[in-house]
C-alpha positions as CSV (number, residue, x, y, z in Angstrom):
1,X,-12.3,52.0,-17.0
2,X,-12.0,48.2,-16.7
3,X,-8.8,46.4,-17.4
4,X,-10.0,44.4,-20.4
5,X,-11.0,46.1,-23.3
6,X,-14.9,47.1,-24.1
7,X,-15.8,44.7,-26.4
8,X,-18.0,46.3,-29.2
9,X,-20.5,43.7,-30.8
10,X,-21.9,44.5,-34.6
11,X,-22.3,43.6,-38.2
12,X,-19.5,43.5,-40.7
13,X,-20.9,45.5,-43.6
14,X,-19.1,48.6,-44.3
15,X,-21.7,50.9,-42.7
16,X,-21.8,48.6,-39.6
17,X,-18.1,49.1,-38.9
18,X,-18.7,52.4,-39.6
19,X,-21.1,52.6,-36.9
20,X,-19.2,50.8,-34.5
21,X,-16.0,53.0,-35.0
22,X,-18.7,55.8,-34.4
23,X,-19.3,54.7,-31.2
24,X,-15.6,54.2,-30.2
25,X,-14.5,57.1,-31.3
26,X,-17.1,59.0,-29.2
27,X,-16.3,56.9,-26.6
28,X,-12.5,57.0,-26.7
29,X,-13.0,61.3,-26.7
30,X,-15.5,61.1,-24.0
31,X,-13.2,58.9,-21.9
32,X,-9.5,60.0,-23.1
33,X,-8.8,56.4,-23.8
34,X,-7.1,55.2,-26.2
35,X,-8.0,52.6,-29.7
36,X,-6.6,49.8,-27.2
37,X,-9.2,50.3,-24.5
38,X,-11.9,48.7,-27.2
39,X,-12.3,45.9,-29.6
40,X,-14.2,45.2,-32.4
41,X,-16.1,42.1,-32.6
42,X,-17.4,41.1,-35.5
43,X,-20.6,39.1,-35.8
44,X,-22.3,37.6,-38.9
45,X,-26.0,37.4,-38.0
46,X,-28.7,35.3,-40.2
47,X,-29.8,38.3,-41.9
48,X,-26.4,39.0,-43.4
49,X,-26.6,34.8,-44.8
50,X,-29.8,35.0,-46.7
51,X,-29.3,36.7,-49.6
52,X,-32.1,35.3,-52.0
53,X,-35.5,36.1,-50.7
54,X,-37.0,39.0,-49.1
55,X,-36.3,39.0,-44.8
56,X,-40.0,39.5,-44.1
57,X,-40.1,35.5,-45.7
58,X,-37.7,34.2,-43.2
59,X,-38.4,36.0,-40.0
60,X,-38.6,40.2,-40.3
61,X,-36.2,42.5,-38.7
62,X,-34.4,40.1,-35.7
63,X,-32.4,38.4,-38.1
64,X,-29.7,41.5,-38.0
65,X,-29.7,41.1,-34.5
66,X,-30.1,37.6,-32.9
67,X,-26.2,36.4,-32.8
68,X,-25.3,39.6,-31.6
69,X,-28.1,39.6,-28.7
70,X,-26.9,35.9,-28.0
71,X,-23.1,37.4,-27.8
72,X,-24.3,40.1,-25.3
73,X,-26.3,37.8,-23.6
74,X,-23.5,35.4,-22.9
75,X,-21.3,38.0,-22.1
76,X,-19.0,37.5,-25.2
77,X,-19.3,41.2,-26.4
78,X,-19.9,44.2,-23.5
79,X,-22.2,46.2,-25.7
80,X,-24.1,46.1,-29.3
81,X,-23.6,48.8,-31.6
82,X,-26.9,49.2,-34.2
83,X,-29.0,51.0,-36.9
84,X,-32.1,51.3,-35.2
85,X,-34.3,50.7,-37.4
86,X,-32.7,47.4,-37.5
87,X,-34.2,46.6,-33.7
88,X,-37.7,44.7,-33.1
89,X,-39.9,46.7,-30.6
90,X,-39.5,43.7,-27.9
91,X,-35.8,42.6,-26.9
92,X,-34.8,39.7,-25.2
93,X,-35.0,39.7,-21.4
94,X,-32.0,41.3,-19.7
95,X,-31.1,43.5,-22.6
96,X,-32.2,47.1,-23.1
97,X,-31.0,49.7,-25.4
98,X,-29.0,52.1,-23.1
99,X,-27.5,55.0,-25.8
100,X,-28.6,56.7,-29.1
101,X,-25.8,58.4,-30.6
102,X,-27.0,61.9,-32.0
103,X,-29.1,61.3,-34.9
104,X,-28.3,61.5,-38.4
105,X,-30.4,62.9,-41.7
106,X,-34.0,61.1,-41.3
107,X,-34.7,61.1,-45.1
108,X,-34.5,58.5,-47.6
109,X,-32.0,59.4,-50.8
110,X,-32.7,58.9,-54.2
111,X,-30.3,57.3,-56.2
112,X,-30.1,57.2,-60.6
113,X,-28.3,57.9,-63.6
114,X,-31.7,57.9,-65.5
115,X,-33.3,61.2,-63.8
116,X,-33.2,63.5,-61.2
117,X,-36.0,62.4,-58.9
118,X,-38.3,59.6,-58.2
119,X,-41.0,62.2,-60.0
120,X,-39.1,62.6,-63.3
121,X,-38.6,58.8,-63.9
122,X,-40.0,57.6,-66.9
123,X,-42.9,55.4,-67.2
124,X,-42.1,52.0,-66.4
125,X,-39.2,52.2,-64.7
126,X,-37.7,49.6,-62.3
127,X,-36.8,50.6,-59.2
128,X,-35.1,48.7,-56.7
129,X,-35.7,48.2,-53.1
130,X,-35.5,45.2,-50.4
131,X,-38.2,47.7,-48.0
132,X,-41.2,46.6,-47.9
133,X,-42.2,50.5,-47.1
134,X,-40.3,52.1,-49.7
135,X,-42.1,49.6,-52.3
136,X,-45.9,50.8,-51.2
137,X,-44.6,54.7,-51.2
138,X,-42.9,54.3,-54.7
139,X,-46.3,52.6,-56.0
140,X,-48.4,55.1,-54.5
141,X,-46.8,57.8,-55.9
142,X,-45.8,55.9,-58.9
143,X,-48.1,53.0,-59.7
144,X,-46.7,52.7,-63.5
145,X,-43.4,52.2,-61.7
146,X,-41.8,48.5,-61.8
147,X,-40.6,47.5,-58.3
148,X,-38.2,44.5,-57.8
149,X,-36.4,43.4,-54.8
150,X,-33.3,44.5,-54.2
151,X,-31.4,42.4,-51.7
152,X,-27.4,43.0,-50.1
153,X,-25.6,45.8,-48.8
154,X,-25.0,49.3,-49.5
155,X,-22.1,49.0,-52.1
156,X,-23.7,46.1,-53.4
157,X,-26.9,47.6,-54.4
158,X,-24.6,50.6,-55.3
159,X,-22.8,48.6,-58.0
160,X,-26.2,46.9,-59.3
161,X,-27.0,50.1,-60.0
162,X,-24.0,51.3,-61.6
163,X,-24.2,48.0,-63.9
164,X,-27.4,48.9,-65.0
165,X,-29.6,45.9,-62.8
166,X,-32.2,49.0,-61.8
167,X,-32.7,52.5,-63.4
168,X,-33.1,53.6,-59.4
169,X,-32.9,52.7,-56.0
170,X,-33.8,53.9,-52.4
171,X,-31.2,54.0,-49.6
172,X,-31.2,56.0,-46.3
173,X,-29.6,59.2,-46.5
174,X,-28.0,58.5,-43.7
175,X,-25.5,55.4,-44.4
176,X,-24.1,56.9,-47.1
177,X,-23.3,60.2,-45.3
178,X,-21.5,58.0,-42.9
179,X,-19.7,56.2,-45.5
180,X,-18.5,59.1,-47.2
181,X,-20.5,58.5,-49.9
182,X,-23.0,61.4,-50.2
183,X,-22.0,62.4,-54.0
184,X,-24.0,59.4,-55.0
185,X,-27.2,60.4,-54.1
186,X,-29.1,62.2,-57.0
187,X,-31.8,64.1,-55.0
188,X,-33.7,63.2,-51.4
189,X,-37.0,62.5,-50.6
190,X,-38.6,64.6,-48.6
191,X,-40.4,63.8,-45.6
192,X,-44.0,65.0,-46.5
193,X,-44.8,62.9,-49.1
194,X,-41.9,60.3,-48.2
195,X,-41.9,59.2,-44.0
196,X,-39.0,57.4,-43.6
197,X,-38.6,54.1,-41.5
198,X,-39.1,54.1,-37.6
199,X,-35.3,54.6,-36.2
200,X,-33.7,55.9,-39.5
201,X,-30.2,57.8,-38.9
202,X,-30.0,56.7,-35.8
203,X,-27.6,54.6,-34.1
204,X,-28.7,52.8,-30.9
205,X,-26.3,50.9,-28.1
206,X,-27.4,47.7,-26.3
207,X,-26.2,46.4,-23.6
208,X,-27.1,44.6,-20.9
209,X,-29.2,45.8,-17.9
210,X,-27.5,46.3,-14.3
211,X,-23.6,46.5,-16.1
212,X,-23.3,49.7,-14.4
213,X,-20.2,50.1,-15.3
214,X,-21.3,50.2,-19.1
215,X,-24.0,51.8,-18.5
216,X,-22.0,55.2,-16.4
217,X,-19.4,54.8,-19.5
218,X,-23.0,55.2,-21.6
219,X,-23.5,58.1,-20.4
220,X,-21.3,60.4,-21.7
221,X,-22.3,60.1,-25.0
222,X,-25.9,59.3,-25.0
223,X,-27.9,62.1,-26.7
224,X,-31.4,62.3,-24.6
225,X,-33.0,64.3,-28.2
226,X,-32.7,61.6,-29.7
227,X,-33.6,58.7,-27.2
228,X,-36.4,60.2,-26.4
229,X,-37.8,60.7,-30.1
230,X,-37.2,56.9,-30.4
231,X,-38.9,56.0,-27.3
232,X,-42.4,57.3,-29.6
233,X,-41.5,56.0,-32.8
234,X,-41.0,52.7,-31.3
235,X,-44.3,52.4,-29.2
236,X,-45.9,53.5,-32.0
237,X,-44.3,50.5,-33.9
238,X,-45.0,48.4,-31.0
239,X,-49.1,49.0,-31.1
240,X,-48.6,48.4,-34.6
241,X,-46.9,44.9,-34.3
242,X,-44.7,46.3,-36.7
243,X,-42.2,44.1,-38.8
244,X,-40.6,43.7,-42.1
245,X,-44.0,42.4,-43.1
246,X,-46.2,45.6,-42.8
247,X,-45.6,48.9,-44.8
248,X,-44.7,51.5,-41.9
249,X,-43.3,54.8,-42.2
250,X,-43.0,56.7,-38.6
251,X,-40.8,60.2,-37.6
252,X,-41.2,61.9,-33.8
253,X,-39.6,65.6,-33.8
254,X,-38.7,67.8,-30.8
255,X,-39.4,71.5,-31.2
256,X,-38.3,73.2,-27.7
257,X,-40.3,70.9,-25.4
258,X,-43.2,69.9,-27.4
259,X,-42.6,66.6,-29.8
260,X,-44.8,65.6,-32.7
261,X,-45.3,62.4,-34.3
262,X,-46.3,61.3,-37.5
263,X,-46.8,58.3,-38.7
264,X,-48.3,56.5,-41.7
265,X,-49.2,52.6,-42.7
266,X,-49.6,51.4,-46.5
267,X,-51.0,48.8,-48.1
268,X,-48.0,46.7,-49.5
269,X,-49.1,47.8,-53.1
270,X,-49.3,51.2,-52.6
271,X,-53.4,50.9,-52.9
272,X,-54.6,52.5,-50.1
273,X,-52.5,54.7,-46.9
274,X,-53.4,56.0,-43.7
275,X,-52.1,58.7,-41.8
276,X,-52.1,60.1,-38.3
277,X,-50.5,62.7,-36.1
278,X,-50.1,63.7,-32.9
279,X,-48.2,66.0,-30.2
280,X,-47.3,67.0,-26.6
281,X,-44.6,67.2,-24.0
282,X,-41.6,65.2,-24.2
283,X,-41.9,63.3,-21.3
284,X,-45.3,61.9,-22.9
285,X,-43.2,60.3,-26.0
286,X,-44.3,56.3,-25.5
287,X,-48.0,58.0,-24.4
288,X,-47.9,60.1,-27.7
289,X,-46.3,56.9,-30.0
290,X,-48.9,54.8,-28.9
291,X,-52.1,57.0,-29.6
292,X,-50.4,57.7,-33.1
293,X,-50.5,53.5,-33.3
294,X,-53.8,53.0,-31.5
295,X,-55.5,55.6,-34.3
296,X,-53.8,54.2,-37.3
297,X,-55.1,50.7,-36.0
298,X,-58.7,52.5,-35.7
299,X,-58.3,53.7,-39.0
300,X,-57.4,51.1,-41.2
301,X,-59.7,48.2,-39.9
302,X,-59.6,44.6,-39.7
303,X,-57.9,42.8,-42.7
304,X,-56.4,46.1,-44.0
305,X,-52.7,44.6,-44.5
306,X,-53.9,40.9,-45.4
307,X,-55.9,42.7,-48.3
308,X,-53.0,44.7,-49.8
């Protein structure tokens, strides 16, 4: 272990830190080092700033991770902790992501004090949600169903729900596990009718290529299942020139040595979906990802999102 401490780069939201501490404490077990051995770095990014307006406006999903890429980049933090399905498909030159912690529940939760499930809501409803997927899949289930954006994080939106802003809301299962906070949700959706976003429950490391060092300390903590389900979903995003702007929903599984991906794009109203599939051996995950991308693009035509 180096003589300074591993500096670990990430967001300051609750579930961030969580994240981070995740990854240390993994780390410090792995390693028998101690709380000392690491450091925390906390890094507000442009994503965290805006506040009023919808991200896909302003720039899509790099705005949770530029300052922190810049930070790693100039070798002011060792490694990046994220949620990722926080991470564009392309990363800047010299970075790569080198980890996936082990991956958490896939599903979106529901979340009301007004019914049991998204199903049993009554008619005309608002829902709340910042995702520009869970909007089309509410409305296509649900068309009568009001959707407004729903900006800020987890115990924010938690609270606007508590003080009566929405009679619902959408959050990934996963962040409030790790937050302790599973006794809020009411029910979860599952992942037939529901797919959840490309990345979801997963945490991923960057860091920067050639820091073997970093990369050997990695190791021991990287979970390959994982990795290797993200490698599809993410070039099936990638075909896709997926971003906050397009209605995505995308989930690889591994069943012995045979993974399947599914994966499904929206119209941002809910209007119209298509859906595609595909499966083979693990070590054709990016081959498999992209031919689930390259049929969906078949599929929906020119002009299918600038319609919706």
């Amino acid at each position: 272990m180096q003589s300074n401490p591993l500096r670990i780069g990430t967001r300051g939201s609750a579930l961030a830190l969580a994240q981070a501490h995740e990854t240390r404490d993994r780390l410090m077990a792995a390693h028998a080092l101690s709380e000392d051995a690491f450091e925390i770095v906390v890094i507000k990014t442009s994503g965290d700033q805006i506040q009023d307006r919808p991200l896909s406006e302003v720039g899509g999903k790099g705005l949770f991770t530029k300052e922190i890429e810049e930070a790693l980049l100039d070798k002011r933090i060792d490694i990046a902790v994220h949620s990722s399905k926080d991470m564009p498909t392309v990363l800047p030159e010299g970075l790569a992501l080198t980890a996936f912690l082990p991956r958490e529940d896939v599903r979106d939760a529901f979340l009301s004090p007004k019914a049991k499930t998204l199903t049993d809501l009554p008619q005309g409803a608002v829902v709340g949600s910042s995702s520009l997927r869970r909007q089309a899949m509410i409305k296509r289930l649900r068309p009568d169903i009001e959707v407004v954006m729903y900006r800020g994080n987890l115990q924010t939106r938690l609270r606007k729900l508590s003080e009566g802003a929405v009679d619902a809301t959408l959050l990934a299962a996963a962040g409030l596990r790790r937050l302790g906070l599973e006794s809020e949700i009411t029910s979860l959706l599952e992942i037939e009718t529901f797919l959840p976003a490309v990345g979801q429950g997963a945490i991923c490391i960057e860091s920067r290529e050639g820091d073997d060092a970093t990369l050997t300390l990695l190791a021991a903590i990287h979970d390959r299942s994982t990795q290797v389900r993200l490698d599809a979903e993410r070039a099936f995003l990638a075909v896709l020139d997926g971003s906050c702007r397009t209605p995505i929903g995308g989930l690889a599984t591994v069943d012995g040595g045979t993974l399947t991906l599914k994966g499904v794009v929206l119209k941002p109203d809910g209007s119209e979906a298509h859906e595609s599939s595909a499966s083979g051996p693990v070590e054709d995950a990016v081959r498999i990802g992209r031919s689930v991308g390259e049929d969906l693009k078949t599929r929906m035509g020119p002009g299918f999102l600038a319609e919706g």
